[in-house]
KEDRENLUM-534421 format. One record per atom (N, C-alpha, C): atom name; residue in three letters; x, y, z negated. Coordinates in steps of 0.1 Angstrom, whole numbers, plus 2048, in hexadecimal, padded with zeros to 3 digits. Last residue first. Example, Ala and Ser with C-alpha at 12.3 -4.5 7.8 and 13.67 -1.06 7.14 Angstrom:
<sites>
 atome residu  c1  c2  c3
     N    SER 880 7EA 7B9
    CA    SER 889 7F5 7B9
     C    SER 881 800 7B1
     N    ALA 884 7C7 7B2
    CA    ALA 87B 7D3 7B2
     C    ALA 884 7DF 7B2
</sites>
This chain:
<sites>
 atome residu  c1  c2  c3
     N    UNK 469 77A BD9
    CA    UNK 472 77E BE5
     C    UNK 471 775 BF5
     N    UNK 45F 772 BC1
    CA    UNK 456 77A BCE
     C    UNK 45E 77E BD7
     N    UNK 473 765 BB5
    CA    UNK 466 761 BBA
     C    UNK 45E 76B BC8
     N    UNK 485 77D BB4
    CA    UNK 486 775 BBF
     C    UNK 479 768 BBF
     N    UNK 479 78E BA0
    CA    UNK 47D 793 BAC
     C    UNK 47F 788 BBC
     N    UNK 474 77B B8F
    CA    UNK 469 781 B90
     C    UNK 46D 784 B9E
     N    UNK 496 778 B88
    CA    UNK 48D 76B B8B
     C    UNK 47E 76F B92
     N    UNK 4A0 792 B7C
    CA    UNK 4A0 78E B89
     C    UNK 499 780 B90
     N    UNK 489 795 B68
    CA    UNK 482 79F B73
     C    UNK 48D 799 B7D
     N    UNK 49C 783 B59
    CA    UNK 48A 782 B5A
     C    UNK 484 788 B65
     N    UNK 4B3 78F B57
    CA    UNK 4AF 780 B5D
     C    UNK 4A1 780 B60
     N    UNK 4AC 7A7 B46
    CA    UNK 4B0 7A6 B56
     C    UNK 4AD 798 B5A
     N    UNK 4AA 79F B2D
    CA    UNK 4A1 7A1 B34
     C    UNK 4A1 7A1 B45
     N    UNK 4C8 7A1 B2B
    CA    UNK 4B9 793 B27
     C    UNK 4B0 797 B27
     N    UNK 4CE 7BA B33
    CA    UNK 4D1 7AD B3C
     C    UNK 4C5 7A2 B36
     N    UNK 4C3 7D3 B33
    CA    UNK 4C4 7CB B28
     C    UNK 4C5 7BC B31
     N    UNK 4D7 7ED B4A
    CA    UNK 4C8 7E4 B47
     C    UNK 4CD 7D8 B3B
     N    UNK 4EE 7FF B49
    CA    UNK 4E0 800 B49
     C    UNK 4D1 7FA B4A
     N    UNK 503 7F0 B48
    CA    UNK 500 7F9 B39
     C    UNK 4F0 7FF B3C
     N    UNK 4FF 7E1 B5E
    CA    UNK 4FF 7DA B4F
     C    UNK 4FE 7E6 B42
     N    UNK 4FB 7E6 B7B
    CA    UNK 4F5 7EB B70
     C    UNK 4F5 7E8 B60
     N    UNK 50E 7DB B8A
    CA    UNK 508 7E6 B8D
     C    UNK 503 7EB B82
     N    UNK 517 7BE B82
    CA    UNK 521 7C8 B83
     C    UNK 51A 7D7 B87
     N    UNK 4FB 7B7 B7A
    CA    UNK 505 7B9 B70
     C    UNK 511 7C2 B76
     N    UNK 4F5 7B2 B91
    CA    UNK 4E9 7B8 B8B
     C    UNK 4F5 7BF B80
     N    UNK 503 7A4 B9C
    CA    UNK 506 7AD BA4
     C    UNK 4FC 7B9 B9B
     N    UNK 500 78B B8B
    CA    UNK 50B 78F B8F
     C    UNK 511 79E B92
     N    UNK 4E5 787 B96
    CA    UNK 4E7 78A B85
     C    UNK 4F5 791 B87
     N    UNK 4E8 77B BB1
    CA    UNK 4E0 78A BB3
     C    UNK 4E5 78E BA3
     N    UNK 4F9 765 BAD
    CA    UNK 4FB 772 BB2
     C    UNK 4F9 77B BB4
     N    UNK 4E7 752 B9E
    CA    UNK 4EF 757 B95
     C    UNK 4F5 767 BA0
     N    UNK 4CB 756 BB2
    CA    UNK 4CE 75C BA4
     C    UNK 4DA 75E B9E
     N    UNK 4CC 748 BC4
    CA    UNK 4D5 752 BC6
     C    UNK 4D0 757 BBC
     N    UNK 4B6 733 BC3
    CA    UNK 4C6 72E BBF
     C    UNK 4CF 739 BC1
     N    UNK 49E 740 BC1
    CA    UNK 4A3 740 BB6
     C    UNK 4B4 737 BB3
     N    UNK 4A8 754 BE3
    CA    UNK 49F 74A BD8
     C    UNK 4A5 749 BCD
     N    UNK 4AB 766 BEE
    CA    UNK 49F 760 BF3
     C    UNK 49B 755 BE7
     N    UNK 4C7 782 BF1
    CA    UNK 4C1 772 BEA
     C    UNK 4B0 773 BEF
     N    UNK 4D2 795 BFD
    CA    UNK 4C9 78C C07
     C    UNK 4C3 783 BFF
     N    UNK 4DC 7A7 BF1
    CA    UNK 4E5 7A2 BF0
     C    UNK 4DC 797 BF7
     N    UNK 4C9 7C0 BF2
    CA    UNK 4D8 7C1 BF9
     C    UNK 4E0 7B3 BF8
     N    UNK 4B4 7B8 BEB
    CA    UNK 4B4 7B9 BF5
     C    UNK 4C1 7BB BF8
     N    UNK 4BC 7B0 BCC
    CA    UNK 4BA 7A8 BD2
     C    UNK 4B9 7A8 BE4
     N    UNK 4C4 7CD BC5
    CA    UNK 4CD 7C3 BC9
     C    UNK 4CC 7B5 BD0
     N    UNK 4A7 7D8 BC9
    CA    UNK 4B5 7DA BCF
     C    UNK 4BF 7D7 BD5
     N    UNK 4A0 7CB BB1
    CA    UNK 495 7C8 BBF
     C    UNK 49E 7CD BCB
     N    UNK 4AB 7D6 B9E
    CA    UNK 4AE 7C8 BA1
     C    UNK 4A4 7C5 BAD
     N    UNK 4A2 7F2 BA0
    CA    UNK 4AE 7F0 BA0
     C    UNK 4B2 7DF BA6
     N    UNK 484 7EC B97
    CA    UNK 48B 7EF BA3
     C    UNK 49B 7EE BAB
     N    UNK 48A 7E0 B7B
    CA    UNK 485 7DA B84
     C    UNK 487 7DE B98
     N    UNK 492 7F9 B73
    CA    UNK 49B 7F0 B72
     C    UNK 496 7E4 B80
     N    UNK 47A 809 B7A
    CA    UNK 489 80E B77
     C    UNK 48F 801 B7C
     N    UNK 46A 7FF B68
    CA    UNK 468 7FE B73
     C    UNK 475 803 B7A
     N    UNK 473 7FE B4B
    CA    UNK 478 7EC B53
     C    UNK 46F 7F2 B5F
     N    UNK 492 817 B4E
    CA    UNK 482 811 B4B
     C    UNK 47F 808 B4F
     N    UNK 4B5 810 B42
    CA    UNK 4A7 815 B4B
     C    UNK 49A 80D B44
     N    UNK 4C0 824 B28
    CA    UNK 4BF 817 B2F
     C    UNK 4B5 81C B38
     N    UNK 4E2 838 B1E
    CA    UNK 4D0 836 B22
     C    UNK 4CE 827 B2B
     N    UNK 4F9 826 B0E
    CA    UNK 4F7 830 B1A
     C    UNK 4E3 82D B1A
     N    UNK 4FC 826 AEC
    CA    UNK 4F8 81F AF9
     C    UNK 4F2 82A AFE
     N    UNK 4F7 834 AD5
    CA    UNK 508 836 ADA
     C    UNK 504 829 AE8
     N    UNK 4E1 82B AC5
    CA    UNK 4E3 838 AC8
     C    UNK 4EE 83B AD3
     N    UNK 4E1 80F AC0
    CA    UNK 4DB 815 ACF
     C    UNK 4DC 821 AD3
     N    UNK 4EE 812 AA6
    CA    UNK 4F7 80C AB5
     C    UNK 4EE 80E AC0
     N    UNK 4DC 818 A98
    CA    UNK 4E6 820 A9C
     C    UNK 4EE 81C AA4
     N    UNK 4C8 803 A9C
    CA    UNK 4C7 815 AA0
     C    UNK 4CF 818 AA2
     N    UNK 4D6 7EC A92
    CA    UNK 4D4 7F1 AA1
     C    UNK 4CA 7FC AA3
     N    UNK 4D7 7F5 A7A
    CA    UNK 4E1 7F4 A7E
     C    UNK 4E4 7FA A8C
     N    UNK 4B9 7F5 A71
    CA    UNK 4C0 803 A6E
     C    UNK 4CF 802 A79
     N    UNK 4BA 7D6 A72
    CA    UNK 4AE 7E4 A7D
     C    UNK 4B6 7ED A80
     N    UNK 4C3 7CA A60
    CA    UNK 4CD 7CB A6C
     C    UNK 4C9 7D9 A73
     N    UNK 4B7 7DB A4D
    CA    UNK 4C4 7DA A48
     C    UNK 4C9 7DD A5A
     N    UNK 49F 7C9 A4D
    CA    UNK 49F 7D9 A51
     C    UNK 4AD 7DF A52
     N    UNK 4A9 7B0 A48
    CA    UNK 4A0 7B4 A56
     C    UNK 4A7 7C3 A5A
     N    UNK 4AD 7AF A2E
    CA    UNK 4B9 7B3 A39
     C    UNK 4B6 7B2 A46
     N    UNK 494 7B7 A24
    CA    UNK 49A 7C1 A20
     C    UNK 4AD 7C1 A26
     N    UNK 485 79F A2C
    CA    UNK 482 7AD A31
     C    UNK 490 7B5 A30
     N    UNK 48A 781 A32
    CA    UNK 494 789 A28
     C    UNK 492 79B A2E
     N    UNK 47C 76C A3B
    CA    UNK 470 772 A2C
     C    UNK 47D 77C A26
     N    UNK 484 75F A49
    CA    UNK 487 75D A42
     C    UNK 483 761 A35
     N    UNK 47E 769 A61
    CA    UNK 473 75C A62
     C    UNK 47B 757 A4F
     N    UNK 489 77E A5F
    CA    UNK 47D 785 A5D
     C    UNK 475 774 A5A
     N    UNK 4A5 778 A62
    CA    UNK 49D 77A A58
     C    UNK 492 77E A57
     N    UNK 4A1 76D A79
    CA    UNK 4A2 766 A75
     C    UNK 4A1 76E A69
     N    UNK 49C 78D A89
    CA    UNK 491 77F A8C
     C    UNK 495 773 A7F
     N    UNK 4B6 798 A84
    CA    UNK 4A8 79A A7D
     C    UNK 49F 792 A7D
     N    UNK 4C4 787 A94
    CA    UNK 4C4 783 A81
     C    UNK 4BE 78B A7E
     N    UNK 4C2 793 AAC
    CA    UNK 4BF 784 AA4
     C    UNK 4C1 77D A98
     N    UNK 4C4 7AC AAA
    CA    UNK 4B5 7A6 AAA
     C    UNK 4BA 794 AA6
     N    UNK 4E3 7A5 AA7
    CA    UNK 4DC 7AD A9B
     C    UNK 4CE 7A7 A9F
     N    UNK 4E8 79D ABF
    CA    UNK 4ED 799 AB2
     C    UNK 4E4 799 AA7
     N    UNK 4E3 7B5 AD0
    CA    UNK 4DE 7A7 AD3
     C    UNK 4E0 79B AC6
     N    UNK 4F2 7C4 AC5
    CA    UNK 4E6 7CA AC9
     C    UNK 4DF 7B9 AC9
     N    UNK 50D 7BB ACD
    CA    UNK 50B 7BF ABF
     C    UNK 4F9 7C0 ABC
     N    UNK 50D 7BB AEF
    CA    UNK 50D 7AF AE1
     C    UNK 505 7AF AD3
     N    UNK 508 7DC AEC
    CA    UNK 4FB 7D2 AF3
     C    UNK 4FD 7C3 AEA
     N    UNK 522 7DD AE8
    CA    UNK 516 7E7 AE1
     C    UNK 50C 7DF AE0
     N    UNK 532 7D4 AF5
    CA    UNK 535 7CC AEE
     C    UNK 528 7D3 AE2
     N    UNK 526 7E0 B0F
    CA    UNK 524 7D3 B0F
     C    UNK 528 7CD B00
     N    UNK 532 7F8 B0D
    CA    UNK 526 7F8 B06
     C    UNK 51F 7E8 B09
     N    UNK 553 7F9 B0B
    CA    UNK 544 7FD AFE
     C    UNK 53D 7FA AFF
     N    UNK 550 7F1 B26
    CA    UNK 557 7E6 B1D
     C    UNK 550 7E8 B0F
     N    UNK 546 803 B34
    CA    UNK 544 7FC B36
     C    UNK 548 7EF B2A
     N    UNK 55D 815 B2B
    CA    UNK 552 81B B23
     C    UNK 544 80F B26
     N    UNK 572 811 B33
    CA    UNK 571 80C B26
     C    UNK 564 811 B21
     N    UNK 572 7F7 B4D
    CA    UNK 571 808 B49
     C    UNK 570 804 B3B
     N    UNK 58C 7E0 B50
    CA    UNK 580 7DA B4B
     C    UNK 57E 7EE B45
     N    UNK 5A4 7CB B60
    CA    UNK 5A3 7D7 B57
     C    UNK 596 7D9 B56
     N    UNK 5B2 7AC B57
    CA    UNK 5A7 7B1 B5D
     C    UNK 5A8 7BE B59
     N    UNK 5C0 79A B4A
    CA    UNK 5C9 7A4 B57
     C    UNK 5BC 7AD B5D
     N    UNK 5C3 79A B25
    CA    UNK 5BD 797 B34
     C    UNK 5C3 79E B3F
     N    UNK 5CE 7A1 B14
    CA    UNK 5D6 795 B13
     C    UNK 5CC 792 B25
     N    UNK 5BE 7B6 B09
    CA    UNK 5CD 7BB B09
     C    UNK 5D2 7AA B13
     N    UNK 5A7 7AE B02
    CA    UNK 5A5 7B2 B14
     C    UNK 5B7 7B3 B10
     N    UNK 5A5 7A6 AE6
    CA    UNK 5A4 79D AEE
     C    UNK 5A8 79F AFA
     N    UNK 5A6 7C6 ADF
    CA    UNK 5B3 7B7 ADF
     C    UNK 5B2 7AC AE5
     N    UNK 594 7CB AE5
    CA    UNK 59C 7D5 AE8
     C    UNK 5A6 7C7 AE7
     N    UNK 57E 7BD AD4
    CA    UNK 580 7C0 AE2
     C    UNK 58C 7C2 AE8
     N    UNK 589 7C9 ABC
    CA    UNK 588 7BA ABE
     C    UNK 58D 7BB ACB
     N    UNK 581 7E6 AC2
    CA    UNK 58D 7E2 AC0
     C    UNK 592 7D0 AC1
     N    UNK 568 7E1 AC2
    CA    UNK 568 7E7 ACC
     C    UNK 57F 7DE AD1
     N    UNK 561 7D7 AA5
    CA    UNK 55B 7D1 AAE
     C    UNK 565 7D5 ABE
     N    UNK 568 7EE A96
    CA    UNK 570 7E1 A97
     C    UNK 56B 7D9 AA0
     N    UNK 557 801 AA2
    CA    UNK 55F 807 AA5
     C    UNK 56C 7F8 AA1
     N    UNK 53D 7F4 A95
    CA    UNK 53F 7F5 AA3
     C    UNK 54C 7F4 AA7
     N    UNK 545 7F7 A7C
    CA    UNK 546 7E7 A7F
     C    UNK 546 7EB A8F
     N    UNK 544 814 A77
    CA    UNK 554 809 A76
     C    UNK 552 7FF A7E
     N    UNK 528 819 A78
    CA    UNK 530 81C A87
     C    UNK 53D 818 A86
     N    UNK 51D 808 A64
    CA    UNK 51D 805 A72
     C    UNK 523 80A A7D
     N    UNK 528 816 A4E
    CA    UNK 52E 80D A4E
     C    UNK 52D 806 A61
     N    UNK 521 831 A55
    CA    UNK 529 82F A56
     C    UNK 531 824 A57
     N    UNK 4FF 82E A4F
    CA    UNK 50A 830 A5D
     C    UNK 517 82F A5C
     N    UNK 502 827 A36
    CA    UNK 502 81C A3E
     C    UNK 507 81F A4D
     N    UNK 50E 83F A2D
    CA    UNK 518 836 A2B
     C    UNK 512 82B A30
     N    UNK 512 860 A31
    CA    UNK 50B 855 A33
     C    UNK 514 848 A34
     N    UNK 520 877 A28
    CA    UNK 522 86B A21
     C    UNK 516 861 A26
     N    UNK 52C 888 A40
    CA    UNK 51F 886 A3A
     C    UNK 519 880 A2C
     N    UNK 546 87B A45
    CA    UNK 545 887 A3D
     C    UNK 532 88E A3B
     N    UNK 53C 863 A51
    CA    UNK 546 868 A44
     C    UNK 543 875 A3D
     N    UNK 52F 86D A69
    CA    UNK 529 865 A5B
     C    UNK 52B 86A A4F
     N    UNK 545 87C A74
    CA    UNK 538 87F A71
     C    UNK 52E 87B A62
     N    UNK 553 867 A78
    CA    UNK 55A 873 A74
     C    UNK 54B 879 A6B
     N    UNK 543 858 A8A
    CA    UNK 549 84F A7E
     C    UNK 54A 85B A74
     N    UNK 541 867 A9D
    CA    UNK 535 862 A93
     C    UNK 537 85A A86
     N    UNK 55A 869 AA9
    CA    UNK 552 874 AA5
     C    UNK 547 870 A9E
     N    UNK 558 852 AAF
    CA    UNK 565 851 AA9
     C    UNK 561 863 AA1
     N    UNK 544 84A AC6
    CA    UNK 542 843 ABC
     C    UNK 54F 84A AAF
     N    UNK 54D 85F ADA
    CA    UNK 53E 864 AD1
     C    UNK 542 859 AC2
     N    UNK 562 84D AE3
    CA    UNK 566 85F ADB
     C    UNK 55B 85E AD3
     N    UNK 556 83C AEE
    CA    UNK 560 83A AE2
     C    UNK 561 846 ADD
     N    UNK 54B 843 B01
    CA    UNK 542 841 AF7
     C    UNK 549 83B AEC
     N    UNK 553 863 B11
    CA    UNK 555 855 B0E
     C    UNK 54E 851 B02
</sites>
């Protein structure tokens, strides 16, 4: 599980004394926990290793966008700050696929699920997400599923 690796890396850090890893695998490991409280009050049950690495991918999606805003900000030195972050949060994400990989994958669902056009987008994303979400960078997925059904 990718809560154990994360709870072993923390341990790790620690007693490394690396102390920016360490601060970023707490914020994960508060991050996860947030989570954890929010789902207490839902009826949905939700794998938890599925539940890690979507709130991985958030954190991941977060961070590039306050590098972009400081980089147009002239603030290098918390550019590199977040960079460092999302290394170590990409470390503890399941492998991704390759966008030919991926792109096949969504050439898949599209045949399995019949769409033909761009109004069965939200259904083919849907089916894209419940199959593969730890394995493809969804904001990018929209892009190869729209490509997919143009040429469909």
């Amino acid at each position: 599980m990718i809560r154990d690796s994360l709870k072993a890396a923390q341990v790790a850090a620690m007693k490394g004394g690396d102390k920016p890893r360490t601060a970023a695998v707490r914020l994960i490991l508060a991050k996860i926990k947030d989570r954890d409280i929010e789902l207490r009050t839902s009826a949905a049950t939700i794998d938890d290793d599925a539940m890690v690495t979507e709130v991985l991918q958030k954190m991941i999606k977060q961070r590039r966008e306050s590098i972009a805003m400081y980089e147009q900000g002239g603030r290098a030195e918390l550019a590199a700050q977040e960079a460092s972050e999302v290394a170590i949060i990409e470390e503890f994400l399941p492998a991704q696929l390759d966008e030919a990989a991926a792109k096949a994958a969504i050439a898949a669902v599209v045949a399995e699920t019949g769409a033909s056009s761009l109004k069965d987008m939200g259904k083919v994303m849907a089916e894209v997400k419940a199959r593969h979400a730890s394995e493809i960078d969804m904001s990018k997925a929209s892009g190869w599923v729209k490509e997919a059904l143009a040429g469909a």
